[in-house]
Backbone bond lengths (Angstrom), bond angles and torsions (degrees), N, CA, C in turn:
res aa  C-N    CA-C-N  psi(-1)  N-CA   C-N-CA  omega(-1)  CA-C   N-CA-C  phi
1 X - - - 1.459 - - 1.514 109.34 -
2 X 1.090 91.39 153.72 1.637 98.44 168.45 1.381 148.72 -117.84
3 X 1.104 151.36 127.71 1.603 141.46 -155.72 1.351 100.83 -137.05
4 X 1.778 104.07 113.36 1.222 87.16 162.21 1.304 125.48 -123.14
5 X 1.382 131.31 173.34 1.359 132.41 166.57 1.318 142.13 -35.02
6 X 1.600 112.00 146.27 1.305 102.13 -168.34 1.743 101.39 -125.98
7 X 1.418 110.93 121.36 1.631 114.61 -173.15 1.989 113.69 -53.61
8 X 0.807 109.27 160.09 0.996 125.60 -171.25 1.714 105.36 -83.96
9 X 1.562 93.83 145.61 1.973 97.66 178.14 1.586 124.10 2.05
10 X 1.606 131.87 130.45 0.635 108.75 157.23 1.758 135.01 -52.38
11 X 1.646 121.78 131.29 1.696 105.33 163.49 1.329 120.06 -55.86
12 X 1.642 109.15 156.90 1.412 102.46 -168.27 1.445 97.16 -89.17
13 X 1.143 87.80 154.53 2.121 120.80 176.58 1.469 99.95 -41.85
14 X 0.907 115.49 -64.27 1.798 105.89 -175.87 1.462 98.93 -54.02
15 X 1.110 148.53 -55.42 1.148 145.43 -158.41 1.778 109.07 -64.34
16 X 1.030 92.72 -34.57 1.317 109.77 177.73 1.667 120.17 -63.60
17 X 1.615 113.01 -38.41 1.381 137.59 164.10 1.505 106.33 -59.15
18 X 1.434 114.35 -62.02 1.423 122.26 157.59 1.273 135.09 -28.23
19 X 1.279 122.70 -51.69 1.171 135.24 160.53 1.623 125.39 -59.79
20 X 1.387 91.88 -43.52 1.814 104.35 179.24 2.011 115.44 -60.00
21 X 1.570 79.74 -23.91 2.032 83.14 179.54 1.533 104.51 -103.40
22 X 1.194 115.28 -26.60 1.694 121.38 -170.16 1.489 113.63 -69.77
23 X 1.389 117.62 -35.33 1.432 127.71 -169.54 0.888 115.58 -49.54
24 X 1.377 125.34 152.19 1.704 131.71 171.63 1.521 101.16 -53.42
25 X 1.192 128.71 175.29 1.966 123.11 159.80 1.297 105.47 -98.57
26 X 1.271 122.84 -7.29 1.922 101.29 152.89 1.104 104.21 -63.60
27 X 1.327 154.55 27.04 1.535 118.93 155.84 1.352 103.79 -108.34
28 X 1.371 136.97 -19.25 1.114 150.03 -153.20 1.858 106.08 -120.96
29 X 1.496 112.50 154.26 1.200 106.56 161.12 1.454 125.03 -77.57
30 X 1.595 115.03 144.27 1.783 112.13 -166.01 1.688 107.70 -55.53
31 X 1.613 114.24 -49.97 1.431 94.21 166.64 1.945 151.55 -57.14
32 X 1.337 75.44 18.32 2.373 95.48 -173.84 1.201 93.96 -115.15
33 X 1.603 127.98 -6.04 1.670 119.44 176.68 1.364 107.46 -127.94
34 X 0.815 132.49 163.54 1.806 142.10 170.60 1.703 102.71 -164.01
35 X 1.441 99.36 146.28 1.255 125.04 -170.77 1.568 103.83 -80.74
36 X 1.500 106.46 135.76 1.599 113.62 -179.48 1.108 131.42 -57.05
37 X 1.556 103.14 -36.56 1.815 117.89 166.92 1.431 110.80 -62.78
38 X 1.709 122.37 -22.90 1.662 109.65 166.36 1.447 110.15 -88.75
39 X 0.861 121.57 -31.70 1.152 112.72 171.71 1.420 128.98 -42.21
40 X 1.489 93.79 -45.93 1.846 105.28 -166.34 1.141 109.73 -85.99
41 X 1.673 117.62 -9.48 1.622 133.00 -164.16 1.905 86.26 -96.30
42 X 1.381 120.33 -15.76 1.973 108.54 -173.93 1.460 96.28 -114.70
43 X 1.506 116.43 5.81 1.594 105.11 -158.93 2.261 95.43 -83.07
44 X 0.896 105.12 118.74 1.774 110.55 -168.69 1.482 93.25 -55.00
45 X 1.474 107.52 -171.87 1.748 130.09 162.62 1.715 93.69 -63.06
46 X 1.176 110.12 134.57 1.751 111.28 151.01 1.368 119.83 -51.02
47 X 1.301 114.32 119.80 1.657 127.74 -177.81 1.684 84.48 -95.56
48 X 1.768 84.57 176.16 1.444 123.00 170.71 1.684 117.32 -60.07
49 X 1.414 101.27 -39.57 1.545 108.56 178.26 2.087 110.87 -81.21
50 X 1.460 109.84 -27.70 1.030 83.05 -173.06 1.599 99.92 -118.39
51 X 1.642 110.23 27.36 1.455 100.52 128.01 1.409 128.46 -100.80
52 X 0.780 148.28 -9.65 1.692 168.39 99.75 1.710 93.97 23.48
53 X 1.117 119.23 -57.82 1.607 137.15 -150.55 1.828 107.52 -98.12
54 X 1.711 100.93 -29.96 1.434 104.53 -171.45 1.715 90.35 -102.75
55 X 1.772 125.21 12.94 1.125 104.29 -177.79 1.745 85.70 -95.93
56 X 1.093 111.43 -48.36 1.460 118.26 169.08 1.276 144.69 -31.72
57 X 1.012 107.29 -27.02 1.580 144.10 171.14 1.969 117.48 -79.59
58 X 1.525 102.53 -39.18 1.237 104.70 -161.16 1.502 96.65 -78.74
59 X 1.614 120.19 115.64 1.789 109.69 155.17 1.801 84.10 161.01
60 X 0.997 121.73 -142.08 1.494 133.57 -153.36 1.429 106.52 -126.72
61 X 1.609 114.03 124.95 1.262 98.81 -179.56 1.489 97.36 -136.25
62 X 1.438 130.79 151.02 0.969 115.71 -173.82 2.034 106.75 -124.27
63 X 1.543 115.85 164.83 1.000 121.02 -175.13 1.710 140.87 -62.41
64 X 0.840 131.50 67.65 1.441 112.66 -177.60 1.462 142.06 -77.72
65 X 1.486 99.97 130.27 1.411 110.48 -141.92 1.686 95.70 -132.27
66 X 1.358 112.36 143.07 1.197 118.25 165.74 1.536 123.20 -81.35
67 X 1.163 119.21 -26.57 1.633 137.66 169.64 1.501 102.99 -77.10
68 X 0.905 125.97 104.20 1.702 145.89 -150.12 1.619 93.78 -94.82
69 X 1.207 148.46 65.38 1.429 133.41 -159.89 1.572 82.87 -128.18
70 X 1.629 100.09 174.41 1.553 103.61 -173.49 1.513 99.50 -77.65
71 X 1.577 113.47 -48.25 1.749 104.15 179.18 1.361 125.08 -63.33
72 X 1.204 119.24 -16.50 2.103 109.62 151.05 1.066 109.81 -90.82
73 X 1.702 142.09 -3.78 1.158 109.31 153.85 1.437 125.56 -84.52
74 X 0.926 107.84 15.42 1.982 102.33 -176.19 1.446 100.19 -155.15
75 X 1.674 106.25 56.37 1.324 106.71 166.46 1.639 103.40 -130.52
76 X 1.249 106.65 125.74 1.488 127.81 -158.04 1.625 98.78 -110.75
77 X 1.330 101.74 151.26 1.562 103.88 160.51 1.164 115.86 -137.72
78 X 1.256 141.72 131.32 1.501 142.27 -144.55 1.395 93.28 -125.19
79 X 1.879 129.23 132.70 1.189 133.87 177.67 1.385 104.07 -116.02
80 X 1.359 139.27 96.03 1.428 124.87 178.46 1.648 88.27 -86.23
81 X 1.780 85.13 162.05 1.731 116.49 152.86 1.286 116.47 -14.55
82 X 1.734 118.95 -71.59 1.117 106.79 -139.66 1.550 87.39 -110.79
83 X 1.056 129.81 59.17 1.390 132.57 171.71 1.848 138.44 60.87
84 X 1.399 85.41 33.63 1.754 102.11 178.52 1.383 126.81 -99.99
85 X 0.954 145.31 115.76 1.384 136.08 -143.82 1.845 98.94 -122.15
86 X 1.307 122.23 121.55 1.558 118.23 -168.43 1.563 73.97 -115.51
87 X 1.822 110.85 152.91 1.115 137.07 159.69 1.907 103.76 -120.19
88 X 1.627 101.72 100.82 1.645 111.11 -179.33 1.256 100.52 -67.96
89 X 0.829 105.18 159.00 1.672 132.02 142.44 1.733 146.51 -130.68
90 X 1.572 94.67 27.93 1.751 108.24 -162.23 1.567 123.54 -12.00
91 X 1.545 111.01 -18.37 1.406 103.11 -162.78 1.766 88.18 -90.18
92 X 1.573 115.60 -32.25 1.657 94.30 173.66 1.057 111.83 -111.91
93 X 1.706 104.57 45.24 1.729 90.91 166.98 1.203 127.65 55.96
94 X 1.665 124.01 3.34 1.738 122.39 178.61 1.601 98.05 -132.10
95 X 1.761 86.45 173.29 1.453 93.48 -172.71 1.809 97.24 -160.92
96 X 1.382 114.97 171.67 1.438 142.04 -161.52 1.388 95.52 -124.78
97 X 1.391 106.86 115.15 1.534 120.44 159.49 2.012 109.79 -79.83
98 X 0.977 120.32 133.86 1.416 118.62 -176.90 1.705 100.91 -138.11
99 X 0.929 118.82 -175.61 1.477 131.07 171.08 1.492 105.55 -156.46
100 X 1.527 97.59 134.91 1.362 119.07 179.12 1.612 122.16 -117.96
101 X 1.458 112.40 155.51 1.948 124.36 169.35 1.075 104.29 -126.08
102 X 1.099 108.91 151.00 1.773 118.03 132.73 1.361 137.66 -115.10
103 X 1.201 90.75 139.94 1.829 96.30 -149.29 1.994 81.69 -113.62
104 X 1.289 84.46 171.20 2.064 90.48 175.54 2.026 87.75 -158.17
105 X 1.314 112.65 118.07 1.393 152.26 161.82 1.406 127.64 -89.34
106 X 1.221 108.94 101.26 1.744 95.11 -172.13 1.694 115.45 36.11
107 X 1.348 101.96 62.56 1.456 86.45 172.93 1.219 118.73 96.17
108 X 1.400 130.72 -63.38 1.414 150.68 -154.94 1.532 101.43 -99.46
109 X 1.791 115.41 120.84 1.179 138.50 142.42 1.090 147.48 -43.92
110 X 1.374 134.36 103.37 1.595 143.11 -127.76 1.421 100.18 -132.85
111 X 1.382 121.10 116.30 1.575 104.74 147.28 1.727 114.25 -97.27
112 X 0.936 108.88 136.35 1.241 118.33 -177.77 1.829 129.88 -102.16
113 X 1.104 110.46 45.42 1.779 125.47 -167.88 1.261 103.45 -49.43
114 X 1.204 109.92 114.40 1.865 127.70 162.07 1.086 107.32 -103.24
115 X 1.350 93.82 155.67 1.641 134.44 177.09 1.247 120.25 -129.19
116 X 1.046 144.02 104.06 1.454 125.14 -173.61 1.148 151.75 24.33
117 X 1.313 169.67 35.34 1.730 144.42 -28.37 1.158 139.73 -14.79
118 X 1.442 111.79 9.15 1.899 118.38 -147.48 1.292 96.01 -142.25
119 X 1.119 97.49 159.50 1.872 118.80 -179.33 1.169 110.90 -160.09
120 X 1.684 120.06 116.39 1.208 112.94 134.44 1.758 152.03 -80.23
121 X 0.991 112.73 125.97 1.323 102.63 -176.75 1.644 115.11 -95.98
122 X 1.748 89.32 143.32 1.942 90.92 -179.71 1.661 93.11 -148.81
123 X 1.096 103.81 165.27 1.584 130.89 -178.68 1.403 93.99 -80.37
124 X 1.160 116.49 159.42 1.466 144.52 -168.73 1.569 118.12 -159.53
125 X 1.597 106.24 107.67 1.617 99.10 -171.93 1.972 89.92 -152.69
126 X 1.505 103.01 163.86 1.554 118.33 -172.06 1.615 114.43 -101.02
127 X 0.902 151.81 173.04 1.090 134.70 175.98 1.665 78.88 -135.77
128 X 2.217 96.66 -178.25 1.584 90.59 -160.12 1.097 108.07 -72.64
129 X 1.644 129.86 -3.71 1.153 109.06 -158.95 1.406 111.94 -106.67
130 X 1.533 107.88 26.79 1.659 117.76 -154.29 1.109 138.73 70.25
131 X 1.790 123.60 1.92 0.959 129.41 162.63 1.626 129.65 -45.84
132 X 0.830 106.94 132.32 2.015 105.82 -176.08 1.775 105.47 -88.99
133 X 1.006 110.27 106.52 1.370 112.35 -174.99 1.839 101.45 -106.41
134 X 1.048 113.78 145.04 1.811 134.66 -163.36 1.678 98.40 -150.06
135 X 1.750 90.76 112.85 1.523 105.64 174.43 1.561 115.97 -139.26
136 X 1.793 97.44 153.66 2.111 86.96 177.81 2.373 82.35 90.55
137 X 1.193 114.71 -1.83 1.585 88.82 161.99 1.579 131.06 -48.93
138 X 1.382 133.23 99.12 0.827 118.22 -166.14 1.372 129.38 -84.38
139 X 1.528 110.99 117.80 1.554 99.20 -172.75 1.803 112.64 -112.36
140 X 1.241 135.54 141.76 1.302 128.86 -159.10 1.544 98.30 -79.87
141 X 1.414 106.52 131.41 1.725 111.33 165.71 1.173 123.57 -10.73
142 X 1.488 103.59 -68.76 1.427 153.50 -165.40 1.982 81.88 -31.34
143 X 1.469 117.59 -67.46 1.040 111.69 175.90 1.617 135.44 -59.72
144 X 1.349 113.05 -19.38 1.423 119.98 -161.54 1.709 112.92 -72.41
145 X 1.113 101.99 59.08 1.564 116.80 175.56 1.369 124.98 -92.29
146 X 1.085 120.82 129.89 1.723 105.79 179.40 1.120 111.82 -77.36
147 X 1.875 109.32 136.60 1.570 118.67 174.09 1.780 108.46 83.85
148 X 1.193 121.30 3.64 1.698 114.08 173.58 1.698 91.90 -110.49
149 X 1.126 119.22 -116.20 1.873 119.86 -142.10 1.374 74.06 -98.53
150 X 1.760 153.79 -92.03 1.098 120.36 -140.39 1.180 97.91 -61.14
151 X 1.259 144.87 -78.63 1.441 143.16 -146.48 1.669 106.63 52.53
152 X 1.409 111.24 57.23 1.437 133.72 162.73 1.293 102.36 68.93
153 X 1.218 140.57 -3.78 1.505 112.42 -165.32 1.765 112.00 -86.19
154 X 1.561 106.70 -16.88 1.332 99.53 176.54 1.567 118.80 -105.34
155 X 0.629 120.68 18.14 1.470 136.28 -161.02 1.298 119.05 -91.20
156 X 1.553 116.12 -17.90 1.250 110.70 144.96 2.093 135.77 -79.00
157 X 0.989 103.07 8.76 1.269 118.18 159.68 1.478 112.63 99.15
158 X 1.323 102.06 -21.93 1.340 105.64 -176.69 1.552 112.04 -136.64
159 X 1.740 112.75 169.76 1.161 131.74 -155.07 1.548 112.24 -118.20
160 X 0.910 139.11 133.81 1.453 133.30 -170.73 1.798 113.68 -130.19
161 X 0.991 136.22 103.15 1.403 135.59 -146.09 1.963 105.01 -127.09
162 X 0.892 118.48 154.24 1.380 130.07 177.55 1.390 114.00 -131.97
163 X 1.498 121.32 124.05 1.165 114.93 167.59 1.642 109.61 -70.34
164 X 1.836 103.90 146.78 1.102 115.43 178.99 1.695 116.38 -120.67
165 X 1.553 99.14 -36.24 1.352 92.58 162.91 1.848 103.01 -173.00
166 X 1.587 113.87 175.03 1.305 102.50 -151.85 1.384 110.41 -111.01
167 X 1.781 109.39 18.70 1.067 131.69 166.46 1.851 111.89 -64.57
168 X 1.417 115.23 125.12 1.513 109.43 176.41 1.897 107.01 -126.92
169 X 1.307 113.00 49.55 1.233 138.99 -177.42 1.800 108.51 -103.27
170 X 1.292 124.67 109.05 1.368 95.43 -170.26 1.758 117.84 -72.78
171 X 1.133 108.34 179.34 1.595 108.21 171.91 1.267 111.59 -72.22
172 X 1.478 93.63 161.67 1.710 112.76 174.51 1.394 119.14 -57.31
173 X 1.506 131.35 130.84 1.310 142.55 -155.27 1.342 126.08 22.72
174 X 0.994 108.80 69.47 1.858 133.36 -167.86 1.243 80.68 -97.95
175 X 1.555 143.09 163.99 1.093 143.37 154.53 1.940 101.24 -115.88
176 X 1.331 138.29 125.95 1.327 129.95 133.52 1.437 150.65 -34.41
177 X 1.304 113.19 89.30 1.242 111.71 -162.18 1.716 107.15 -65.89
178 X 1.713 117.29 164.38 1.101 112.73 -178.37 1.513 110.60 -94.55
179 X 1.073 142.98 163.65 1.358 141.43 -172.10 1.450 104.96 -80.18
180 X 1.514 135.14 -57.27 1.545 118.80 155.24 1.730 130.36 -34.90
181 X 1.481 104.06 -15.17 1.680 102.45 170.28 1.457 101.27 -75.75
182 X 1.050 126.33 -36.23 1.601 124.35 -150.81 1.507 87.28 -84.86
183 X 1.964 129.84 -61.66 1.419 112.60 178.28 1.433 123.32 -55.78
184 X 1.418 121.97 -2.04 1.174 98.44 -175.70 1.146 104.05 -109.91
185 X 1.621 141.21 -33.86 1.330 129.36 115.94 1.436 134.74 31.24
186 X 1.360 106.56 -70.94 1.434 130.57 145.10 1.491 117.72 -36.72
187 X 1.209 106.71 -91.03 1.496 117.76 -172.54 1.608 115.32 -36.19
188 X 1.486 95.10 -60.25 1.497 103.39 173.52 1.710 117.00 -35.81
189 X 1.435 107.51 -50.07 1.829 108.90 -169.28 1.043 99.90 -53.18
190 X 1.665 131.41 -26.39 1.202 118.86 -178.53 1.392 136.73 -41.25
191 X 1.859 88.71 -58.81 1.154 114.62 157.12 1.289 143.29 -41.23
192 X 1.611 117.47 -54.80 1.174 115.09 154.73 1.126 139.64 -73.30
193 X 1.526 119.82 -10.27 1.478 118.96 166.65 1.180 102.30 -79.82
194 X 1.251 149.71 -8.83 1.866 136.31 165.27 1.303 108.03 -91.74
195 X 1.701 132.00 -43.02 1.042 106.55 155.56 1.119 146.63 -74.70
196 X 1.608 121.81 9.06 1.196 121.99 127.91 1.284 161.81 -56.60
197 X 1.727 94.58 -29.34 1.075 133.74 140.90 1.567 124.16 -36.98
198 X 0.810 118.02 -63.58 1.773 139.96 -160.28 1.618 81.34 -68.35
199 X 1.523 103.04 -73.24 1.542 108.97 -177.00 1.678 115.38 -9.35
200 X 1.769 104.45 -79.64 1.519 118.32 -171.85 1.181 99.74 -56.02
201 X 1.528 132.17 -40.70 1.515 112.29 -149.48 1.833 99.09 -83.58
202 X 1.376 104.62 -35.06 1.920 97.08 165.94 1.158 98.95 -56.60
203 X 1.387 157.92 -65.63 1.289 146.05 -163.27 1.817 108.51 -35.26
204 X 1.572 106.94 -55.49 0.969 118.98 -146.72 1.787 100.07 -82.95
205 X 1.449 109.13 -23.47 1.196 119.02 160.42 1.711 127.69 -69.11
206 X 1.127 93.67 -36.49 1.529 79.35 177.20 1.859 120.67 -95.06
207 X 1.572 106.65 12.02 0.887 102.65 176.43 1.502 116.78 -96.64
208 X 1.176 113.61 5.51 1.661 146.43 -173.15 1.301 96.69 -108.56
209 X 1.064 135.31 -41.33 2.222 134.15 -148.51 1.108 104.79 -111.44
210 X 1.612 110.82 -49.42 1.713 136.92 -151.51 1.478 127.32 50.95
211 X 1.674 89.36 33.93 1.347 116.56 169.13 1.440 112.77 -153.77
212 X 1.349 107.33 161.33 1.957 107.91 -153.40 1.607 89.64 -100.70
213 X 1.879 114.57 160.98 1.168 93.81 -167.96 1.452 106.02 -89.55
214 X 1.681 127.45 -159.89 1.563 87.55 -168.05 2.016 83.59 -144.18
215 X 1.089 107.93 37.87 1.368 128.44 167.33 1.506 131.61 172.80
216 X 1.425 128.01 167.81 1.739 118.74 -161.86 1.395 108.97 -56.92
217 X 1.736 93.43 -55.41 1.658 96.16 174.12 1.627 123.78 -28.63
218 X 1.317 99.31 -83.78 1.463 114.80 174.12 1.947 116.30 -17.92
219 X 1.992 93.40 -63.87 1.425 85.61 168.49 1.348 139.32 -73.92
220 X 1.404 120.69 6.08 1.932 131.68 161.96 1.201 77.70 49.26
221 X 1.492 133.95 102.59 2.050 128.39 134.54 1.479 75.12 -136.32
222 X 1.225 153.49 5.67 1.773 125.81 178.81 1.408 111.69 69.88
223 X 1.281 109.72 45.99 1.610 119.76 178.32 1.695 90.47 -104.59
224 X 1.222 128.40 109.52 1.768 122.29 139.88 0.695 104.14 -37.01
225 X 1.834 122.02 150.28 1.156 151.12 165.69 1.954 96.32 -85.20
226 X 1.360 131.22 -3.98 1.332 103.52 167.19 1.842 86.58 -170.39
227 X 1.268 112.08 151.55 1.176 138.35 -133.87 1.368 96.83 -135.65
228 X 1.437 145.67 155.46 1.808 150.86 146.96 1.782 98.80 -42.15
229 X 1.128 113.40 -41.35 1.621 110.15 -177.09 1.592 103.98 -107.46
230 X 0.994 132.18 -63.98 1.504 140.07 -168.50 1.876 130.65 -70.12
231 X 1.327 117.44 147.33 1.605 97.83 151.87 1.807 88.77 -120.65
232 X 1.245 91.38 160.08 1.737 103.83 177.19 1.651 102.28 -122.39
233 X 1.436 118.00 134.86 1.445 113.08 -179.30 1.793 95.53 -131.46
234 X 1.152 104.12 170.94 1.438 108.15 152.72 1.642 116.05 -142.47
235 X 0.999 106.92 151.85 1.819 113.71 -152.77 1.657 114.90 -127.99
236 X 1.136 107.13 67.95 1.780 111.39 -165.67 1.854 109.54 -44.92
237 X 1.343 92.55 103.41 1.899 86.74 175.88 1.574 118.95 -86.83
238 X 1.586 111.05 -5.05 1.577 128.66 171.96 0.754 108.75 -177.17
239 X 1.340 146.48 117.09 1.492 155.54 -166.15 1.432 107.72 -79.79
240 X 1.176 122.95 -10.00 1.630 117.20 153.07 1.347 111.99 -142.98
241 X 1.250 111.45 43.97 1.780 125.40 156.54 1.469 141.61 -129.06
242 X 2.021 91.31 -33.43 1.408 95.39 -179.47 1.560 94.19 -179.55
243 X 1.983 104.45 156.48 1.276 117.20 -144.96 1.315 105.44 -135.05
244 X 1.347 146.41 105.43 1.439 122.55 175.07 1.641 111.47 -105.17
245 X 1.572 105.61 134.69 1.361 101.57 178.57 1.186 108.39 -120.43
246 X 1.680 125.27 151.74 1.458 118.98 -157.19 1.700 106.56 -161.25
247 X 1.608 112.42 135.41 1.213 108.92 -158.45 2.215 74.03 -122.78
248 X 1.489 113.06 136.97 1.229 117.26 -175.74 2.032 105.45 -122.97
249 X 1.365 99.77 129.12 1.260 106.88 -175.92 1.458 118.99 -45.83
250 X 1.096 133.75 136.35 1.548 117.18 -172.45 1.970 86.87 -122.09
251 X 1.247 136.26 15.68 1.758 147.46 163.32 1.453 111.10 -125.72
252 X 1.394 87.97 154.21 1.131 110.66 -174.73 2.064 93.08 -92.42
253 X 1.766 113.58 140.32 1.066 116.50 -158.44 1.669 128.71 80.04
254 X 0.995 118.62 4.22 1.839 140.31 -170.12 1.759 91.95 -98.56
255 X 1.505 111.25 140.18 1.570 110.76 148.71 1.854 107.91 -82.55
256 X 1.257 90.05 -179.86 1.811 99.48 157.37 1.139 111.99 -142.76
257 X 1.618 118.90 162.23 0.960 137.48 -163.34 1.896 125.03 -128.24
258 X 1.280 103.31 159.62 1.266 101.91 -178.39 1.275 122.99 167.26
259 X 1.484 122.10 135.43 1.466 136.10 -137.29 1.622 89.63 -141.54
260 X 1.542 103.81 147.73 0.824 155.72 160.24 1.626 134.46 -87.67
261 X 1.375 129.49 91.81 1.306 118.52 144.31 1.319 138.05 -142.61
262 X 1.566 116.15 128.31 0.863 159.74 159.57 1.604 153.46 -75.49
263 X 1.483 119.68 116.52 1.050 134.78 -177.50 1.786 119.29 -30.05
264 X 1.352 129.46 127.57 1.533 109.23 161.95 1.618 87.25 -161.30
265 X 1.764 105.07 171.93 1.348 112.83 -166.15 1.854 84.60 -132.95
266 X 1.261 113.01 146.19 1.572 145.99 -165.99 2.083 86.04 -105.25
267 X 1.633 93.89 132.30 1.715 108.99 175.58 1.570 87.44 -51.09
268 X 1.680 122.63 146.09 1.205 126.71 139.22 1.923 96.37 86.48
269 X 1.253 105.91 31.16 1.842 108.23 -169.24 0.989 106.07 -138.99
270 X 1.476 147.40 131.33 1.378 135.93 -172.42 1.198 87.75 -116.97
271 X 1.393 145.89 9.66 1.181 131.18 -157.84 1.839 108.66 -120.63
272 X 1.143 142.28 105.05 1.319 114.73 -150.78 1.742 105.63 -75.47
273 X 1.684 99.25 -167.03 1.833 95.77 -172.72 1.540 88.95 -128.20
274 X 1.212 126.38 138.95 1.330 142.04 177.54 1.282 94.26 -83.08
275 X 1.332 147.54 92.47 1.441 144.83 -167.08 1.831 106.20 -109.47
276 X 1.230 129.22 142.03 1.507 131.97 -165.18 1.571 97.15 -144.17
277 X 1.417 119.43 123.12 1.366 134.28 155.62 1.506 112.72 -109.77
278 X 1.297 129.16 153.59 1.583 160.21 178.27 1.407 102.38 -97.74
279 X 1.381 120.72 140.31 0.744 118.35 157.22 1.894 128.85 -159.86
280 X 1.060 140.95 127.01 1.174 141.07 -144.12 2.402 133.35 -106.25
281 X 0.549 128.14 145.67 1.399 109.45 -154.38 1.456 95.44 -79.16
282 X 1.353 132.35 123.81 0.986 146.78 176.75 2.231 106.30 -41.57
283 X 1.106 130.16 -49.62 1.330 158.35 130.07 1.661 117.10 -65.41
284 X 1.418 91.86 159.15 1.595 113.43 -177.28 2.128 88.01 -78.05
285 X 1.041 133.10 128.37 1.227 136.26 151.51 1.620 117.99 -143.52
286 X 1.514 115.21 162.59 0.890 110.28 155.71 1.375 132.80 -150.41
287 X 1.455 79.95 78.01 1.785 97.90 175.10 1.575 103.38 -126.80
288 X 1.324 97.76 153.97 1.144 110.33 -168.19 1.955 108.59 -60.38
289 X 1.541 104.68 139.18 1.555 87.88 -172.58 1.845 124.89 -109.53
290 X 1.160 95.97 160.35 1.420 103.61 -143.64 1.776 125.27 -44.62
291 X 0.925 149.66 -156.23 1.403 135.07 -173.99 1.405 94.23 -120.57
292 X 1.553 99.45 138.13 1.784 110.49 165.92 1.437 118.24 -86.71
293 X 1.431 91.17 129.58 1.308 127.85 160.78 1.560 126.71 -19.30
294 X 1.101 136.32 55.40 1.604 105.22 -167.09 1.338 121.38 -88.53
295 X 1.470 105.95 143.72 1.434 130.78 -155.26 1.804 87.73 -157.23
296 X 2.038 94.02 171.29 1.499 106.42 -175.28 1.637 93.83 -45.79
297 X 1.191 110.64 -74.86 1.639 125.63 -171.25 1.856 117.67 -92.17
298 X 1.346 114.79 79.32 1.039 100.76 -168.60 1.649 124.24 -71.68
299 X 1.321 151.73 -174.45 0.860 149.36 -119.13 1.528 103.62 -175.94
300 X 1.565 120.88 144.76 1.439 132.49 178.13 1.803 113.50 -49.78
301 X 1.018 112.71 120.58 1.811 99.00 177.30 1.331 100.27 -43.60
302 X 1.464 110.22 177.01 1.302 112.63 177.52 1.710 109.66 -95.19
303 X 1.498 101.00 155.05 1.412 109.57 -159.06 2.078 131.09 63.59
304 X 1.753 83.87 38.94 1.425 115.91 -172.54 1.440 116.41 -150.53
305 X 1.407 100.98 118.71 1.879 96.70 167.10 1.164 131.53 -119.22
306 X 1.270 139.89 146.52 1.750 148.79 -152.06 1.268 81.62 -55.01
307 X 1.469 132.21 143.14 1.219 119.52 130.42 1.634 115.51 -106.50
């Protein structure tokens, strides 16, 4: 039989926005990103309309979401004046500094949110009832996994927002995130979505072989063995007991990662359970991390926590 894993918390939605502008453009197609210096090199004189639009814009708007969770309910986006774009999050107290334009294209109204060399561009339009609607967010494939950072909430393409009030002051003990948290953030999911990856597909292998595979090749899912950020290994700890798979920071500021799976039998089961845990570098390192333990219930190497 088989059991498999279940990912850890969804990431929050802002982070997720974060990520969608922060990313390298290998994850994304070149036309969903454009560089900030073009941007700012086509952005015209400010007209009447798109101050009209940036007066409209400036104050607190908050998310509406059909998935009723505490992190879409208290995720705010703050538009000041002079073009700063905060992504709240009241329930953890943090938030995303961004910067925003408006650009106008044949006609059509653009906000254009940068991040540090990068820009995404999305449409911007009101509905009658004043709703602020945001479409064309671009988020890289690369992420569109069920149950990791979208975990469905963006996936219909668009954003639906309500003004709440016309205050653009953030809240009390919000913390500012730094813009290298959010790319590396990024980078990291990489990581853990293959070694999560790796995880199921040994599961799924040894329930076919009744032996784990004992390199990438072997396991065929189209995982590289090394990545712009990552190396990925796999490390046979018993070829019909237990499996470690491991994605190793190749930056400085990167966690690492590494999974576990392993054989165990359920009271009253003759059948064993191919069981797989995640697990994450307590610190940014990049050394390879240490070997698990096996025991009934094994446990995170040390200087590693379940995620």
């Amino acid at each position: 039989m088989l059991k498999l894993t279940k990912l850890s918390s969804i990431t929050k939605i802002f982070a997720s926005i974060a990520i969608a502008i922060a990313m390298n453009v290998a994850y994304a197609p070149i036309s969903n990103h454009l560089r900030s210096d073009a941007i700012a090199a086509e952005n015209p004189p400010v007209s009447a309309e798109t101050k009209q639009l940036i007066d409209r814009l400036t104050g607190q708007w908050q998310l509406v979401s059909s998935i009723n969770t505490p992190d879409t309910l208290t995720l705010i986006f703050i538009f000041t004046a002079d073009g700063k774009l905060y992504l709240v999050n009241t329930n953890q107290k943090s938030a995303f500094l961004l910067e925003y334009q408006v650009n106008t294209t044949n006609g059509q109204t653009y906000l254009d949110i940068l991040q540090g060399s990068f820009a995404s561009r999305i449409t911007v339009d009101f509905s009658q009832k004043g709703q602020l609607i945001l479409q064309q967010l671009v988020v890289p494939a690369a992420f569109q996994y069920s149950g990791n950072i979208l975990g469905g909430l963006l996936l219909p393409n668009a954003l639906f927002l309500n003004r709440i009030s016309d205050d653009t002051n953030l809240p009390k003990d919000v913390e500012v995130a730094s813009p290298q948290s959010s790319v590396s953030s990024a980078r990291q999911s990489e990581a853990k979505t293959y070694v999560g990856s790796m995880n199921r597909s040994q599961q799924a292998f040894f329930l076919e072989k009744n032996y784990f595979a004992g390199n990438l090749e072997v396991l065929a899912i189209g995982i590289p063995s090394e990545t712009e950020n990552y190396k990925y290994q796999v490390m046979v700890l018993d070829s019909t007991k237990a499996v470690q798979n491991i994605a190793i920071a190749k930056g400085d500021g990167l966690k690492s990662y590494t999974g576990l799976v392993y054989l165990t039998k359920m009271p009253n089961d003759p059948e064993p359970y191919a069981i797989a845990i995640l697990c994450e570098s307590v610190k940014p390192t990049r050394q390879s991390p240490p070997k698990f333990i096996l025991k009934p219930e094994p446990e995170c190497p040390s200087g590693y926590n379940p995620i």
